[in-house]
C-alpha positions in Angstrom: -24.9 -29.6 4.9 -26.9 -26.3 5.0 -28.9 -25.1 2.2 -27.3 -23.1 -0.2 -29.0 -20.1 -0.9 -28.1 -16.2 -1.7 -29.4 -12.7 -0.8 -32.4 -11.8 -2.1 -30.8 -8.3 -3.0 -28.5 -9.8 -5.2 -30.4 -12.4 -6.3 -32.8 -9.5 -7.6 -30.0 -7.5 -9.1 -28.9 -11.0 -11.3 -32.4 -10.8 -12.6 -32.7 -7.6 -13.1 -29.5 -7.9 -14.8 -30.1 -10.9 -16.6 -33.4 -9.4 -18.4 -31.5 -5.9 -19.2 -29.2 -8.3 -21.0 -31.6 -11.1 -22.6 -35.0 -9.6 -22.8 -36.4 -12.7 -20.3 -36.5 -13.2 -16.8 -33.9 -15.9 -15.8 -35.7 -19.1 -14.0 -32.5 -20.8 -11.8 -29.8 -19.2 -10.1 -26.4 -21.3 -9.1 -23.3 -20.2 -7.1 -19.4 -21.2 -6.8 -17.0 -20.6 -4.2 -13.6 -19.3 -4.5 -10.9 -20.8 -2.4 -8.1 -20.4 -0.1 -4.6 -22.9 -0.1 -4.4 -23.4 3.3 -1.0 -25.9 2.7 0.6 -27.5 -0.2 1.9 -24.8 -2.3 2.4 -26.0 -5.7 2.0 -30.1 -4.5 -1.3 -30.6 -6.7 0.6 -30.9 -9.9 3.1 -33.1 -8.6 0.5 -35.9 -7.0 0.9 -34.1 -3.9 -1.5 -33.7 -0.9 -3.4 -30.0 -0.4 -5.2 -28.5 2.2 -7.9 -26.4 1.1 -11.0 -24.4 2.0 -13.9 -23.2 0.0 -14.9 -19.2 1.2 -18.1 -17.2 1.7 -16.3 -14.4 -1.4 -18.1 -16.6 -5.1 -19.6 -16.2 -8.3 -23.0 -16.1 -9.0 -25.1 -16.8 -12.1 -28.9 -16.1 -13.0 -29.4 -18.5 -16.3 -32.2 -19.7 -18.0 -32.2 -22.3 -20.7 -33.2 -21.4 -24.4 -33.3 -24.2 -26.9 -30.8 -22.6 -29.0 -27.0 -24.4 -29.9 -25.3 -21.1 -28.6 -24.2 -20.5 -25.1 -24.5 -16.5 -24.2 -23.0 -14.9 -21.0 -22.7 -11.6 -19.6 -20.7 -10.2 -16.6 -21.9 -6.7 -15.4 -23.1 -4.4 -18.8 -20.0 -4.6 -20.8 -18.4 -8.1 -20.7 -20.5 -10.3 -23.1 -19.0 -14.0 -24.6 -21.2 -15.9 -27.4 -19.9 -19.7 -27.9 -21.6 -21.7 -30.4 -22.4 -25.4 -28.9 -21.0 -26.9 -33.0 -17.7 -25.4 -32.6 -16.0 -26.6 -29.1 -12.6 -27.7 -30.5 -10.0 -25.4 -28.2 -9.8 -21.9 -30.9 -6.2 -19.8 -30.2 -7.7 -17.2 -30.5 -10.0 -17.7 -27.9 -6.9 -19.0 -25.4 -6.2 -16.9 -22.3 -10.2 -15.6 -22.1 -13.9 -16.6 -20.5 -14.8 -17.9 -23.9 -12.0 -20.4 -24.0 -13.2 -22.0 -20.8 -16.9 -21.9 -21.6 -15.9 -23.6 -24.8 -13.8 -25.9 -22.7 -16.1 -27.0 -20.1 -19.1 -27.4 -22.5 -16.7 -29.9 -24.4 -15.9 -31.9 -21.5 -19.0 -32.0 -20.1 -20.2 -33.4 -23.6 -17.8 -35.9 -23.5 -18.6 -37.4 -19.6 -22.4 -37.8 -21.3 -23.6 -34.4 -20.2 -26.1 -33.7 -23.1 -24.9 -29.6 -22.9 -28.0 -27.4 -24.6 -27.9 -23.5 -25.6 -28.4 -20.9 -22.2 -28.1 -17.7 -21.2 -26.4 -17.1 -18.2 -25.9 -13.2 -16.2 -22.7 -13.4 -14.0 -22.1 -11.3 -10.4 -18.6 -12.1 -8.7 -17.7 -10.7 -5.8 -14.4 -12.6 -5.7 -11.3 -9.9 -6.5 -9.9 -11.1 -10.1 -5.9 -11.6 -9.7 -5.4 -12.2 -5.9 -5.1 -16.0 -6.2 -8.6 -16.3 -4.8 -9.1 -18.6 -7.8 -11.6 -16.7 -9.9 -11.0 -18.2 -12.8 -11.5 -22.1 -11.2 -14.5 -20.7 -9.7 -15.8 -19.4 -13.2 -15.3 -22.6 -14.5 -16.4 -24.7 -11.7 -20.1 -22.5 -11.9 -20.0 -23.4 -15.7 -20.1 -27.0 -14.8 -22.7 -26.9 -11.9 -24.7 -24.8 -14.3 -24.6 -26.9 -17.0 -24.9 -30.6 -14.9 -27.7 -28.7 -13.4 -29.7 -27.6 -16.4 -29.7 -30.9 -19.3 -27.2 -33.3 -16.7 -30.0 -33.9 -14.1 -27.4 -32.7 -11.5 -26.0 -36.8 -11.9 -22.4 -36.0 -12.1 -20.4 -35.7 -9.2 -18.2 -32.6 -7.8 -15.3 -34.6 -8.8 -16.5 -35.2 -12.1 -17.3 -31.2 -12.3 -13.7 -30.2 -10.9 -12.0 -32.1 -13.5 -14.3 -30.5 -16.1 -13.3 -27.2 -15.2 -9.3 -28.0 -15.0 -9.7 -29.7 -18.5 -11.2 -26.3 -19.4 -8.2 -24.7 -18.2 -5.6 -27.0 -19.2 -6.4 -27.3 -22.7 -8.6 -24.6 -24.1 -7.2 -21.5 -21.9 -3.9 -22.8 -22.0 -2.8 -22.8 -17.8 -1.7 -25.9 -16.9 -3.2 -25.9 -13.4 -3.5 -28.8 -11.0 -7.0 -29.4 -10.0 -6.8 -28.0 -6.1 -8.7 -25.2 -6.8 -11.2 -26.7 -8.4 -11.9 -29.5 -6.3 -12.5 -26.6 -3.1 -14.9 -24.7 -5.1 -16.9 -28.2 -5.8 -16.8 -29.5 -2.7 -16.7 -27.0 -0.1 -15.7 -27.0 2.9 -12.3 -27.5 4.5 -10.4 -30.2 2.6 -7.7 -32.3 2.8 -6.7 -34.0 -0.8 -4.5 -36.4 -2.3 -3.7 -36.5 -5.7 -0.8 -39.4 -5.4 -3.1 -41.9 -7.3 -6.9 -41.7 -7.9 -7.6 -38.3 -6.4 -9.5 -38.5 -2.8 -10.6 -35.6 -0.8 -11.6 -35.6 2.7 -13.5 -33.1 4.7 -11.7 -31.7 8.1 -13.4 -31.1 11.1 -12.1 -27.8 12.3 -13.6 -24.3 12.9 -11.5 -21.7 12.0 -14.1 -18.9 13.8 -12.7 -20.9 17.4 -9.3 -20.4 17.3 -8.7 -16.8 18.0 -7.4 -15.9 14.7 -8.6 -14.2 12.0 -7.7 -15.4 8.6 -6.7 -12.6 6.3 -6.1 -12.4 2.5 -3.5 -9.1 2.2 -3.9 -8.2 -1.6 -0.4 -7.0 -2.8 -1.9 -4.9 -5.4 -0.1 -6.9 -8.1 -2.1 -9.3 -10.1 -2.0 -12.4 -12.4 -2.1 -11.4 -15.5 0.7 -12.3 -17.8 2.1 -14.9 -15.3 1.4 -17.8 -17.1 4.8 -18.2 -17.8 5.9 -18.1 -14.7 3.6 -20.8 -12.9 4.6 -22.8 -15.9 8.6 -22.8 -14.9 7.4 -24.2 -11.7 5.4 -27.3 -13.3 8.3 -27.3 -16.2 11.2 -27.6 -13.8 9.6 -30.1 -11.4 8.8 -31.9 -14.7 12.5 -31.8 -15.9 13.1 -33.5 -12.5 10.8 -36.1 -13.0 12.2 -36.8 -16.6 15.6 -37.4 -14.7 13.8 -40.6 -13.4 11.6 -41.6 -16.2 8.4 -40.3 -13.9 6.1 -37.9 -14.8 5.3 -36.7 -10.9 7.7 -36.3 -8.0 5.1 -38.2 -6.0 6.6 -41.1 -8.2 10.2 -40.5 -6.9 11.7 -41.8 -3.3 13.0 -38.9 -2.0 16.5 -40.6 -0.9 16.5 -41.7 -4.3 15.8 -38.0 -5.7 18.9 -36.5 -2.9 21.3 -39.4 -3.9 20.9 -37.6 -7.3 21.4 -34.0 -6.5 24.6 -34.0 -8.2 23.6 -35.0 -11.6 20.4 -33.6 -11.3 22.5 -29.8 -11.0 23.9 -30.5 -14.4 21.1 -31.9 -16.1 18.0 -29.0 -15.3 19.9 -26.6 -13.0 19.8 -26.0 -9.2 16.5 -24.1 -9.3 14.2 -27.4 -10.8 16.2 -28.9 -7.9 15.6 -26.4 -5.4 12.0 -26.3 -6.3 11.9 -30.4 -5.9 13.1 -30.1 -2.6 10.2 -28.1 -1.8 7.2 -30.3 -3.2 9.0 -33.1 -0.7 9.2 -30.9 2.0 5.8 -29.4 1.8 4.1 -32.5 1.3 4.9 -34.2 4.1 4.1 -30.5 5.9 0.6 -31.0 4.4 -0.9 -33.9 6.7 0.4 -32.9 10.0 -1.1 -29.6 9.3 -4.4 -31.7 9.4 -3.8 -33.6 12.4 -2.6 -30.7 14.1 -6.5 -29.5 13.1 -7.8 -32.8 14.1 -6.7 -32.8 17.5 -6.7 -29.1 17.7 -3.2 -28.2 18.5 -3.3 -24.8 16.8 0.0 -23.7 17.5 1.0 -26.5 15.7 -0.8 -26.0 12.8 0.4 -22.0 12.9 4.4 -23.2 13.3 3.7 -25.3 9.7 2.0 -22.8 8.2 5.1 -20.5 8.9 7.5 -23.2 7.7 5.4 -23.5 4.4 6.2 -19.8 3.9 9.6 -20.2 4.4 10.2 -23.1 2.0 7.8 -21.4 -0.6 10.1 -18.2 -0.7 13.6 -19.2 -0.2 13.2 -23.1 -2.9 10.2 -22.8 -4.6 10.9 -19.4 -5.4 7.7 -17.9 -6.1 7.6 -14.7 -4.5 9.8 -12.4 -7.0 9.5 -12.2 -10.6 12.8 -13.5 -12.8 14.6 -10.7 -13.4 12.6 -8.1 -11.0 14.5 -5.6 -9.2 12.5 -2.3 -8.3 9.2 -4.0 -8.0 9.0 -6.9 -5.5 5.5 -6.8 -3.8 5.2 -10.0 -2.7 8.3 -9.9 -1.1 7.6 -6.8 0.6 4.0 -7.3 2.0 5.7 -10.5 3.7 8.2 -8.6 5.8 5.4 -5.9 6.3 3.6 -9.0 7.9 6.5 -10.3 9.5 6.7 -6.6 11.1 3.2 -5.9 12.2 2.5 -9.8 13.3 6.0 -9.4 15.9 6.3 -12.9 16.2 2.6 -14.1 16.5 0.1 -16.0 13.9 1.5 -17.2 10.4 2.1 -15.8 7.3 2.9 -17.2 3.8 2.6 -16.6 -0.1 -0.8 -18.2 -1.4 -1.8 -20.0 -4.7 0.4 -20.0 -7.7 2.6 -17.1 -6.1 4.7 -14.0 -7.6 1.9 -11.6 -7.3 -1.8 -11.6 -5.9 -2.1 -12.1 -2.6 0.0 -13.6 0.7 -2.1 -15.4 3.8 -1.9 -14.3 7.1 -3.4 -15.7 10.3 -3.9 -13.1 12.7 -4.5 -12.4 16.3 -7.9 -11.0 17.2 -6.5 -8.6 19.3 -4.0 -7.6 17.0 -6.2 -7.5 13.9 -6.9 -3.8 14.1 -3.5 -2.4 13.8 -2.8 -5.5 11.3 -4.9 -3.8 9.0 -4.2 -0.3 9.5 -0.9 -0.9 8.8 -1.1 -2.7 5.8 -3.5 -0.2 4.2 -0.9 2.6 5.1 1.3 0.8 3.0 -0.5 -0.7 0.3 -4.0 1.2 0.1 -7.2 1.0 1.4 -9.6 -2.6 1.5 -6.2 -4.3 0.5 -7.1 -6.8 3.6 -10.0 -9.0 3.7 -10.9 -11.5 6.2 -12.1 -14.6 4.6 -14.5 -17.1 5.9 -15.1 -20.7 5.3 -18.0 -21.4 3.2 -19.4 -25.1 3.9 -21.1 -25.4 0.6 -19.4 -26.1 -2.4 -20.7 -24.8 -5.8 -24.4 -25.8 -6.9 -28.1 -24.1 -7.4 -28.9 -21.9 -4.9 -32.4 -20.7 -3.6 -33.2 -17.0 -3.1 -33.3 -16.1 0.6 -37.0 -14.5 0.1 -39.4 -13.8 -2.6 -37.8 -12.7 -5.6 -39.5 -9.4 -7.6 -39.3 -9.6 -11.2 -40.5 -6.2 -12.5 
């Protein structure tokens, strides 16, 4: 895998940043990807199979240990977090903010035999906060390299790093997240996972910068805050399914046997949970013949899926409109504005949890121009990136030079 290393411009503005902050030059600098859900919409949760990739957009961090039982962090010259290394029980009023997943992920790591000391730690993102780009599994994910990498040796594995993070997020910030997102960000890569039984993760070999299409992240200008509640429904109703069958995933549950229930299943949680059920099986199965069609390079294939992933997300899963919403649909709308400018070509679907952020879309090269214009008519300027795949997952980067302190 090739070296991980960053810019030596910005690898000179985290120290320069770091010492405005701390007084002290910083001595180590690590990195973590965000990611992109290529397939397996809300499946992680339910011991579904994902396909995921890691992508070039992260978080960076200059840090430096310093002896002391605090852990202080600062992210550009205004956001600053202090978290004291003898009070890591989950705090309310910490839920919902950085300092609940430091707090989180230093208690974790503690408890997989990480001996977690006092650091400071400067923070440059370049990942987009609230466009399902998974900032906040990123953030986390860092928080773990960072702190396996300063008093862990660097002995724990991504796996071991990716759960630390969802624990953090799960219990001290208070999203109950699968652990897709984390696992891209600590692995890197493309990725096909499993999370039916023990959780495996494979790499796929596929290029996405071969296949004529350029893979576009369309922000919808509409982000994730306050949506807690509604990527919890999803997990709650599935769950009310499950509890039908004395299971605690849909994984767990034949699918004849969940359709030779449909009826009593409608009176018990409703036809939404239902609906949304017969998504997870639908999509799931979707998920590894999206990776064979990669494998053997049938990228049509893989194209017509990712279309029928879209399809199933918006009209069962129902995570493209807000309950109740009316006047403001976004997501809805930038997927018929990519139905409309695509004419019939590449792929588009909602990404991540859904409802707001951002929708995928693979596009043709030769339509990629007017792609873009067309959507920043509508929506506003930058509001479509093009992502790549980044093979390295999260972990201690080198500068790319000699770095100036001073």
């Amino acid at each position: 895998m090739p070296e991980l290393s960053l810019d030596l411009q910005r690898v000179n503005g985290l120290s320069s940043g770091f010492h405005t902050a701390f007084g002290a030059w910083p001595n180590r600098f690590f990195s973590a990807p965000g990611r992109t859900e290529l397939g397996g919409n809300h499946t992680d949760h339910q011991g579904g199979h994902v396909l995921a990739a890691a992508i070039t957009l992260d978080i960076a961090a200059a840090v430096r240990a310093t002896g002391r039982k605090e852990i202080r962090l600062q992210s550009g010259p205004r956001s600053s977090f202090v978290v004291s290394l003898d009070e890591l029980d989950p705090a309310a009023q910490d839920a919902g903010t950085p300092a609940a997943l430091i707090r989180g992920v230093a208690q974790r790591m503690r408890q997989l035999g990480c001996p977690v000391g006092g650091f400071d730690a400067y923070l440059d993102s370049c990942l987009p906060a609230g466009v399902g780009l998974s900032s906040s599994a990123a953030f986390s994910v860092l928080l773990a390299v960072v702190m396996n990498g300063l008093f862990g040796g660097g002995k724990l594995e991504p796996s071991a790093l990716a759960a630390a993070a969802q624990y953090a997020e799960n219990v001290h910030f208070g999203k109950p997240c699968g652990c897709m997102d984390q696992l891209a960000s600590a692995l890197g890569g493309l990725v096909a996972m499993d999370f039916s039984g023990k959780t495996l993760a494979r790499r796929v070999n596929f290029d996405f910068s071969t296949c004529g299409h350029a893979l576009c992240m369309v922000d919808t200008r509409a982000g994730h805050a306050r949506l807690t509640g509604e990527y919890a429904a999803v997990t709650r109703e599935m769950g009310a399914v499950c509890a039908c069958f004395g299971k605690t995933s849909l994984s767990q549950i034949a699918e004849s046997e969940f359709y030779g229930a449909v009826a009593k299943l409608r009176k018990r949680v409703g036809d939404r949970a239902v609906l949304r059920a017969i998504h997870y099986y639908q999509e799931d199965r979707r998920v590894p013949e999206q990776v064979a069609a990669l494998e053997t390079g049938d990228f049509p294939r893989f194209l017509q899926l990712v279309k029928q992933s879209g399809y199933s997300s918006y009209m069962y899963l129902q995570n493209v409109i807000l309950s109740g919403a009316k006047r403001s649909q976004p997501m809805a709308l930038v997927l018929a504005l990519c139905e409309h400018y695509l004419a019939g070509r590449g792929a588009y679907r909602v990404h991540g949890g859904g409802f707001a952020g951002a929708v995928q879309a693979f596009v043709p090269e030769d339509r990629l121009e007017a792609f873009q214009s067309g959507m920043e008519d509508a929506l506003g300027k930058n509001c479509c990136r093009v992502l790549a795949v980044r093979p390295q997952g999260a972990g201690e980067a080198g500068p790319a030079g000699e770095i100036c302190h001073g």
